[in-house]
N, C-alpha and C positions, 0 to 999 in steps of 0.2 A: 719278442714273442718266440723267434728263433729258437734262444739257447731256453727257454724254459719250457715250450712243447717242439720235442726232438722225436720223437720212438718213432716215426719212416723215413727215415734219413738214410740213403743207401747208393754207393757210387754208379751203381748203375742208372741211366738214363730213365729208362722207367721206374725204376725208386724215387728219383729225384721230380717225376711228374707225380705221383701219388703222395709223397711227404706235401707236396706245394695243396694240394685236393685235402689233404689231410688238415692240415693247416690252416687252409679257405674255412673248412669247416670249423674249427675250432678257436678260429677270430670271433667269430658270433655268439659265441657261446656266452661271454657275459664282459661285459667295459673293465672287469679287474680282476684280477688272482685270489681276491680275499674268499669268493665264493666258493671256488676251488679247492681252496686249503681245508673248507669246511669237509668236504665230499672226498670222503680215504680213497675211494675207490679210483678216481681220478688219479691218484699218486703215482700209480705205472706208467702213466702216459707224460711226467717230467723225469722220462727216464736219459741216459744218455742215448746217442741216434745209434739205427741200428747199422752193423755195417756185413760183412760178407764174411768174418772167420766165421770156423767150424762152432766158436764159444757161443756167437750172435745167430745160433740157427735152435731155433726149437720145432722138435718132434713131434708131431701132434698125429692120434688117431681120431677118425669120426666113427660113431656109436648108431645108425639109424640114417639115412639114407630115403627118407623119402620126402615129404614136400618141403617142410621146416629145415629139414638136415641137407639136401640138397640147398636149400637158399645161405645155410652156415658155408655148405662148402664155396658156394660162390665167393661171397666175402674169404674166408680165409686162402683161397686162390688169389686174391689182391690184396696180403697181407706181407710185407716181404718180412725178412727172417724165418718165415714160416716154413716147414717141408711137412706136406700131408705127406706119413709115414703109413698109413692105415687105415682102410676104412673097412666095415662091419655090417651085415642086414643080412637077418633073415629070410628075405624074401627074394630069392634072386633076381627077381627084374629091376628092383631099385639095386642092387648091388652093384650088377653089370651094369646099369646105365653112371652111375657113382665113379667106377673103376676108369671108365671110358674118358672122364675128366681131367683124370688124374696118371701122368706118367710114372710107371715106378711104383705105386700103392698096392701095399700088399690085400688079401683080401680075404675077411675072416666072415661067417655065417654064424661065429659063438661068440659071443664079447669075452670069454676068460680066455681064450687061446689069445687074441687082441691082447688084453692085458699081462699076457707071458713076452712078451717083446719087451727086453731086458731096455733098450735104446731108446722106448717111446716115454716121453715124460709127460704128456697128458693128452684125456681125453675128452672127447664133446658128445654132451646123449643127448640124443632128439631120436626118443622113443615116446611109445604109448606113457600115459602116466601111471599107469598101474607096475610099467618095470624101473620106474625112475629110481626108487631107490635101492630095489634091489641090485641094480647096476651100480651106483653111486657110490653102496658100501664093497661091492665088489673092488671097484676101482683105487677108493683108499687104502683098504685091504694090500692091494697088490705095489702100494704106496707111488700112486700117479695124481697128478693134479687134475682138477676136474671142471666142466664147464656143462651144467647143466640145464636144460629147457627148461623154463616155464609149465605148467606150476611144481613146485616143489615134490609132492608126493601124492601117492592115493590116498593116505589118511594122515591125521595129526600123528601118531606113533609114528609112523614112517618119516616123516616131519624132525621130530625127536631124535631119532633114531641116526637121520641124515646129520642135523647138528653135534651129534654127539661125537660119531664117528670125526668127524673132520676137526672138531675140537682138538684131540689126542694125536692128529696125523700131520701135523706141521705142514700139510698140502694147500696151494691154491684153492680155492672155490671160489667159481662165479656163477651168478644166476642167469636168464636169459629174458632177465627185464629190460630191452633194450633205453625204455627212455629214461632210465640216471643216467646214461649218454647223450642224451637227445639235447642239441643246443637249444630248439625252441623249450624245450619242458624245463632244462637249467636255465634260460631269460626267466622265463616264468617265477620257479623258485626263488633268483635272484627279488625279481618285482615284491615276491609276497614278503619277502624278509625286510624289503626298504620300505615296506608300509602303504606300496600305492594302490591295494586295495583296505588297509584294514586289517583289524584281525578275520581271520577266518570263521565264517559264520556256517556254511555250510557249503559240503561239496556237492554234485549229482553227477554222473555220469549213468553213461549210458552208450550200446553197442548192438545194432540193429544191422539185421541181414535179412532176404528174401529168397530162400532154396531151402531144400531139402538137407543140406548140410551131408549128402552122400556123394563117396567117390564112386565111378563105372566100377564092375566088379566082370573080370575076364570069367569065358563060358567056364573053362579049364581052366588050372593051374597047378601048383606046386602041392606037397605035401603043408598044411598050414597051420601045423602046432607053434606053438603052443596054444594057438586059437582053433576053436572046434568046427570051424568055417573060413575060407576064405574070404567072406563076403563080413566075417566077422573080423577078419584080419582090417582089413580094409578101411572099414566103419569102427575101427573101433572106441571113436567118441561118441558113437549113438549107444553104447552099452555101459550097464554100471557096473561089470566086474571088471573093466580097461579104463574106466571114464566117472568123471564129473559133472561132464557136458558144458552148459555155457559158465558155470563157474570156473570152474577151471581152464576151459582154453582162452576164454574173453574176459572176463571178470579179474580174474589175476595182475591182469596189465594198469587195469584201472586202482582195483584195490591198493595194489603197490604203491600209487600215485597218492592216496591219499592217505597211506600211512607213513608218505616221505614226507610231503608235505606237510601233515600235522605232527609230523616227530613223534607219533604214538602208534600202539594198536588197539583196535577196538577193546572195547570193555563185553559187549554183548550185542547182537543182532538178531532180526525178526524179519521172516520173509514170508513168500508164496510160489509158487511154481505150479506148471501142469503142461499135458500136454493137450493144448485146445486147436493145433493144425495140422500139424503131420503125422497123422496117426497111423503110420504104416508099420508096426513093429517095434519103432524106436525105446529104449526107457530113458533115455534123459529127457529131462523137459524140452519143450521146444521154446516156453519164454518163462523168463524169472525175475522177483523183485523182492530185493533187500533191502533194509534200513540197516544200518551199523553206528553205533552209539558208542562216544568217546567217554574218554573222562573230562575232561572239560567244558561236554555239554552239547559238542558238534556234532552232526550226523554226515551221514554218507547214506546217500540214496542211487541206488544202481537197480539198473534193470538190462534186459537185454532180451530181445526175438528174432527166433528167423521165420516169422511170416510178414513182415513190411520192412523198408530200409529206408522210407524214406526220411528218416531222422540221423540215419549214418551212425557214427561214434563220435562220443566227446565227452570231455572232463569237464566241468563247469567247478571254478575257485571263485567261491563269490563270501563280499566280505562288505562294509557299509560304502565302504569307496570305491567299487568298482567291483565287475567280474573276470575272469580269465577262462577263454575255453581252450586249450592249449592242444589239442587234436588241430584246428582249424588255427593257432597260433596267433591268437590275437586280444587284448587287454582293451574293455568297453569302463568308461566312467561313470559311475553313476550321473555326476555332475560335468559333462560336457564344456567344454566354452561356448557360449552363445555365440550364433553366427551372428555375420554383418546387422546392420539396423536394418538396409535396406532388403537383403534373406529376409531376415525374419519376419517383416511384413509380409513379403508376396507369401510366407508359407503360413502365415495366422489367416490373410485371408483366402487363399485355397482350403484350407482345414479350416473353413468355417468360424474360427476363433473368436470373432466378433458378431455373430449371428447372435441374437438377443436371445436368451433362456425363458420359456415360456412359462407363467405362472402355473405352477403346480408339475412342473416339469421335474426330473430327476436335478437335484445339487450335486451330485458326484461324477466324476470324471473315469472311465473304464482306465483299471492301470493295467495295459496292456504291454507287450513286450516293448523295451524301447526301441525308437527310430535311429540309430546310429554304425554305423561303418566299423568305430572300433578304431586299433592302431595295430598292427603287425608288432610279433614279440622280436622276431628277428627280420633283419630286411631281405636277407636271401633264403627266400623261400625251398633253393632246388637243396637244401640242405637234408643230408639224408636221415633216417629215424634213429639213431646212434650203434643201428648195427656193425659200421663196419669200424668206430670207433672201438666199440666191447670188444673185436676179434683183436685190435693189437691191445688193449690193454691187459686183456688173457694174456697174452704169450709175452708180452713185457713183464708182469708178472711170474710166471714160469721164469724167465731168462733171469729174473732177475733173485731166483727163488723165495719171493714175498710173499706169504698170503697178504688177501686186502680185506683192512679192517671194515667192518659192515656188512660186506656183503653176506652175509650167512646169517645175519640179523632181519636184512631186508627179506632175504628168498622166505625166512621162518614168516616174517611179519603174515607177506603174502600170501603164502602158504596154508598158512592156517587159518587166517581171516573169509579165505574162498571156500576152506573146507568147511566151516561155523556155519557160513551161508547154506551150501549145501544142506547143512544136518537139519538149520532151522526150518527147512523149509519141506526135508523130509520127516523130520518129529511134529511138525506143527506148536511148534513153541521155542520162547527164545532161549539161545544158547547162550553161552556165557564164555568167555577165553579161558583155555587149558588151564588150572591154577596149577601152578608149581613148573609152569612150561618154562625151557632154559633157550633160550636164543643163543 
């Protein structure tokens, strides 16, 4: 396992405790290599180990600086080979609190002056989605690798657009789907391809919260263009000239999930949205519900609200032999092994099982959710969501100057599939996938 996943290998003493953490992680990930070799994007991380010349250090700027970009900076702070060279935000309190982490980062309030830094060889955007790709193509443009948030663009053209560019630019790109890293989501993957559920009959997910979805917005502040408020600065996933809303910040994760897993992207989709609880202003929906229709006949049923949570998030792979909800990380059978003889009695007669059926009585049995526990996908749970895997196989990528095959296939998948959702549900009719769209 050593000589085949290497990339935090570093003589320094905490190099060598994070490759070992690194590694913990990446035992669980699946019983063989053969899964692996399928998933390009994985390739950087059988790279050779990293060590401490100047060749083995990549340059990186961050692009946005607030909830999402602060949690990237985390990770790429326990990333070794890494040097945050630069970080970026308009907003100066996330800027100064950003700098504060970071010794030595220089620090820009314009992403093009960023991208003038002859020595930085790539950058990370975790901005609003509405400047995702105008950054994107900037950054190509200025011929830097790129590592972009979640979801892809404000519109399929922008989508397009972002594919196009990186096509022509021989640059890196990665997306910020973290679970094509996630060991428990590749078990899962692993499962569905060995057949232990079946073929795949349909997916459902779903991604439930209870809030307002607003951040506190300061009495005062700064100057807040490009936004006509700072309160719009702020918020500005509750608005549709910055925002998507639940499609795009939540919906993406999942989407992605089931255009990995079915090795397709939808053919067309049909939804509904409104906003029936927090009617304060807001225009994105506060809850929404999609159906997306494969070619093979599968659906994808998603929905998502922030007025109850008490369903949480999950991905549900359900297929004739079983289900997988890989949020909560665990594989249900349809058909169980039966417990002991002597179980199964005390629980047929506690559950009434042998209570006589009275003439004229109901013949059918309620098929309610099943009674079962399930099996854990991986056994260590404290495994992390594959974020800090994606940060070294960016920069293994960069060092290694590779783009990685797929990924720009997957971000479009997602991408566009979230934004279909969106329109169908603002047209009132179903959408259809881009014809002539180029992944």
């Amino acid at each position: 396992m050593d000589s085949e996943f290497s990339p935090l290998a570093s003589p320094a003493p905490q190099g060598r405790a994070q490759r070992r953490e690194f590694l913990k992680r990446l035992a669980v990930v699946a019983s063989s290599s053969a899964l692996l070799a399928d998933l390009p994007w994985w390739t950087p991380l059988r790279a050779e180990p990293v060590g401490n010349s100047p060749a083995d250090r990549v340059r990186l700027g961050l692009i946005g600086a607030g909830t999402r970009g602060s949690f990237l900076l985390a990770n790429l702070l326990q990333t070794p080979g890494v040097e945050i060279a630069a970080l970026c935000d308009d907003y100066p309190p996330h800027l100064e609190a950003a700098l504060a982490k970071v010794k030595g980062a220089r620090g820009f309030s314009d992403h093009r002056q960023m991208l003038d830094m002859p020595d930085l060889d790539g950058v990370l955007i975790a901005v609003p989605l509405f400047l995702h790709a105008p950054i994107c193509l900037d950054a190509f443009a200025a011929g830097k690798h790129v590592f972009c948030e979640k979801s892809l663009a404000y519109s399929i053209a922008e989508c397009q657009a972002i594919a196009d560019a990186h096509r022509g630019s021989g640059k890196v790109f990665q997306i910020g789907h973290q679970r094509m890293f996630s060991p428990v989501f590749l078990r899962a993957l692993q499962l569905v391809r060995d057949g232990r559920i079946g073929p795949i009959t349909q997916m459902r997910a779903y991604w439930h919260r209870n809030g307002n979805w607003r951040n506190p917005v300061p009495a005062s502040g700064p100057d807040p263009s490009p936004f006509p408020s700072l309160e719009r600065r702020l918020n500005w996933r509750l608005y549709l000239d910055y925002s998507r809303g639940l499609m795009t910040e939540l919906a993406s994760h999942h989407i992605q999930v089931a255009n990995w897993f079915l090795d397709a992207h939808p053919v067309s989709c049909a939804g509904y949205g409104s906003i029936n609880y927090w009617k304060d202003g807001r225009e994105v929906y506060d809850n929404v519900n999609v159906v997306y229709r494969y070619a093979n006949g599968t659906q994808v049923v998603y929905d998502s609200l922030i007025s109850n949570r008490f369903y949480g998030m999950e991905v549900q792979i359900m297929g004739p032999e079983g289900t997988i909800e890989a949020e909560t990380g665990k594989i249900f059978s349809e058909n169980p092994p039966p417990a002991p003889g002597i179980v199964q009695l005390i629980n047929g007669i506690e559950h009434g099982f042998f209570s006589a059926v009275p003439i004229g009585g109901p013949s059918w049995v309620p098929e309610l959710k099943k009674d079962t526990k399930g099996s854990y996908l991986v056994q260590d749970q404290s495994t992390d969501d594959g974020t800090a895997i994606s940060m070294a196989a960016f920069a293994n990528s960069i060092r290694a100057n590779k783009p990685i095959p797929g990924m720009m296939e997957q971000a479009c998948r997602s991408g566009v599939s979230v934004l279909m959702g969106h329109n169908a549900m603002e047209q009132q009719q179903e959408i259809a996938w881009p014809e002539g769209f180029r992944e």
